[in-house]
N, C-alpha and C positions, 0 to 999 in steps of 0.2 A: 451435469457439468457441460455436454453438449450444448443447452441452452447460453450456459454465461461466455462461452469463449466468445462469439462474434462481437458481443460488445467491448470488449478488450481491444478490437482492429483499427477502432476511431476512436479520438481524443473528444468527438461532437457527443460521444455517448457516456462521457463519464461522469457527467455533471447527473446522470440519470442512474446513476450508483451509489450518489451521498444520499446519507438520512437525510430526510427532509425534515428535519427536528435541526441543524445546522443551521437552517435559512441563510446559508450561503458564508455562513462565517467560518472559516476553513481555509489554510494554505494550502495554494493550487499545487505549489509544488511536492509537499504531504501527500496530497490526494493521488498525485501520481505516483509516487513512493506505493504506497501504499496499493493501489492498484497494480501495479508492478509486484508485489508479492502476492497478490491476491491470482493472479494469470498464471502465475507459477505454481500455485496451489490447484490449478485446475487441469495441468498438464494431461492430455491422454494416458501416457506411459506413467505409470507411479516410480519409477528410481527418476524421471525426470520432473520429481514434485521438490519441493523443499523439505527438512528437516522441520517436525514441528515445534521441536527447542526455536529452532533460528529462526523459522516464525512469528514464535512468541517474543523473540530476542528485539527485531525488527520493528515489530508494533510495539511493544512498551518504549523504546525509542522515540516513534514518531509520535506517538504520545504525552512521551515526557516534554516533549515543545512548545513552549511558549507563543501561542500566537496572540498578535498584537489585530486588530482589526480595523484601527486607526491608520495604520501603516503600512497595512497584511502583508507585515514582515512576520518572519518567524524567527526567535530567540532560546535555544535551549545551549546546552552541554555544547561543549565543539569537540564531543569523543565524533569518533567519523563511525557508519552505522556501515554491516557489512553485509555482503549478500550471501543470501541462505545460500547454504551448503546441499548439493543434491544427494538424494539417499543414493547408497551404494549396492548394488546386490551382489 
């Protein structure tokens, strides 16, 4: 976990955490959605991690999105997606 946290500090580094099976087709704002739960899963302290229901809650979500490539707009649900909830001890 030590390793991935410094790339979470710059926005220059995130394009070097998609699959490269994407070739770039991916909303950027997803990506950071997504990166944003993923930084949080890597937290030092575990009660300051996410719930892995809300996790999984979170990515089936940004998943469920519609992206257009022509537009790289993105069109899914307009449920609003929530943020993981941290474990409690």
């Amino acid at each position: 976990m030590k390793s991935a946290r410094p790339l979470f500090k710059d926005r220059r580094n995130f394009a070097q955490m998609v699959d490269p099976l994407l070739q770039g087709q991916y909303p950027v704002r997803g990506l950071y959605q997504a990166l944003d739960v993923a930084a949080m899963c890597v937290q030092e302290q575990p009660n300051m991690r996410p719930l892995t229901a809300d996790v999984v809650t979170v990515l089936t979500y940004l998943a469920s999105q519609k992206y257009d490539p022509e537009t790289r707009s993105v069109q899914g649900p307009q449920t609003s997606s929530s943020t993981p909830r941290m474990r409690r001890e």
